[in-house]
N, C-alpha and C positions, 0 to 999 in steps of 0.2 A: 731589383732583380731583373734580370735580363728576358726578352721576351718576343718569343716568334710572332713574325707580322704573315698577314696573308691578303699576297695582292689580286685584284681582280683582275681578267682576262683584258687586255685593252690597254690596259694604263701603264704608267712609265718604268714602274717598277719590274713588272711582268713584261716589256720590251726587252729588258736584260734578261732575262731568264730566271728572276725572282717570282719566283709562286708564292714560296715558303723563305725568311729572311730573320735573319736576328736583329734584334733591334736595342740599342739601351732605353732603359726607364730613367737613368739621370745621367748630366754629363760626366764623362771620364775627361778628368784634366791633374795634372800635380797640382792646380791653383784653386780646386775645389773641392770640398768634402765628398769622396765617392764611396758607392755600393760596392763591395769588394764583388760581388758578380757581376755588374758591370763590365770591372775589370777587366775581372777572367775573362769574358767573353771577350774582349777585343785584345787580348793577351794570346788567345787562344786563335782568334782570326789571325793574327799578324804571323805567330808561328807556324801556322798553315798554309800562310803564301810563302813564307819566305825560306822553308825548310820540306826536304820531302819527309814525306808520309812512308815511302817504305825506306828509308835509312837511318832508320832511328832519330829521324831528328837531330841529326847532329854532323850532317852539312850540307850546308844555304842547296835550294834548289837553284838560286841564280845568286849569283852576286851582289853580298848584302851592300846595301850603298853606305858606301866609304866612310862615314863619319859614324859606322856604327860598329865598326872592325874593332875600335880598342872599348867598346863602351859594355860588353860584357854580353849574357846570353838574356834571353827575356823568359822570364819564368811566368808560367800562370799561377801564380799566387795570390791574385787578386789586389796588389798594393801597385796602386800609380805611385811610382817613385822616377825617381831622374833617367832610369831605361827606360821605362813603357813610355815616357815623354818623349825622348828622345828616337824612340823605334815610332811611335805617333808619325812626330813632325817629320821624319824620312819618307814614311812609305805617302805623307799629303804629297811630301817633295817630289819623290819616284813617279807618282803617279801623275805629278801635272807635266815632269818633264816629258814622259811619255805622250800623253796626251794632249800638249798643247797645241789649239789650233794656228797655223803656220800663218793665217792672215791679223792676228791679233794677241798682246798679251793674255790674252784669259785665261787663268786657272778655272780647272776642272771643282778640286777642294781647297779652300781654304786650309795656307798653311801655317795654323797657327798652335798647334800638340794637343787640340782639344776634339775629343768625341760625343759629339749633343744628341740624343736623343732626333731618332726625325717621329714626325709627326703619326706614320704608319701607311698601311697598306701601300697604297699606286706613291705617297708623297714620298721621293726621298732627293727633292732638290728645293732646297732653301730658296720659297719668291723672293725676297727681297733682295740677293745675291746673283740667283742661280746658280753659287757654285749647288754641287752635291753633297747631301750630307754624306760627313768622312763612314758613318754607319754603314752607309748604304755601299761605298766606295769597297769596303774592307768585305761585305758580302759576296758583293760581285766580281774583285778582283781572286775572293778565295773559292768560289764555287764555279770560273772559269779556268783556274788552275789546278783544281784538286774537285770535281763534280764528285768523285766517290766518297772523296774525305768529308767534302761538306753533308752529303747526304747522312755519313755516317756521325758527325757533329750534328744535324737534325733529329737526328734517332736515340743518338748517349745524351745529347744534351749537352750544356758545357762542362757540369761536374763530372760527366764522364768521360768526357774528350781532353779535358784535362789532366783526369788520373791516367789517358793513355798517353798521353804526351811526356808524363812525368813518368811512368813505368815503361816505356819505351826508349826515354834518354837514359836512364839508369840503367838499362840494360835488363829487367824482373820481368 
């Protein structure tokens, strides 16, 4: 089940603007047995960043990256199946293209369609990599794009930010 982290004043996570952060309890990948809340929760991230909040969810706030144009809509259902892989491995891609430092290859997160658990509070960059975890990625990229929505994801929780997401695409 999916589960709010709370960072302390100082530390890396709270540099981003994480106080309050969701986190998974086990990884989401299609190659592993997942927590259908889980899931949702990073189902529910990714349609946050990538879709506004006041248009019913039903066109991209920016331009979904192109390999995900025919691949269909991403539903919070809770089931990693070949979209939420696919919407995964985009937004590692989106984000490292964005973010790569111009003196060296490094990616930011590893792009490989898996979401791991980070460890919590201030941790959410992998020592032994330093990439970031993709958790922490999908936090910070959706509470710099949507602060109300995330706030408002903090407050419903996932299963209720869910049922808005799905009662607001449907039009109820």
């Amino acid at each position: 089940m999916a589960t709010l982290e709370f960072s302390e004043s100082g530390g890396v996570a709270n540099a981003f603007g994480l106080t309050e952060w969701f986190n998974v309890d086990k990884t989401v990948s299609i190659a592993t047995r997942n927590n259908p809340q889980d899931v949702k929760l990073v189902q529910v991230l990714l349609r946050m960043i990538y879709f506004k909040s006041g248009g019913g969810f039903s066109k991209p706030s920016q331009p979904r990256p192109n390999e995900l144009l025919d691949e269909g809509n991403l539903e919070p259902d809770g089931i990693c199946g070949k979209i939420t892989n696919k919407w995964i491995k985009s937004f590692q891609a989106d984000r490292n293209s964005r973010t790569r430092f111009a003196s060296s290859n490094f990616d930011l997160l590893a792009t490989d369609g898996v979401v791991s658990p980070a460890p919590g509070g201030n941790q959410i960059i992998v020592p032994r990599t330093g990439h970031f975890f993709t958790i922490a990625g999908l936090n910070i990229v959706c509470k710099s794009r949507d602060p109300i929505g995330f706030q408002q994801l903090l407050d419903a929780g996932v299963d209720g930010m869910a049922a808005r997401l799905l009662h607001s695409q449907l039009g109820e």
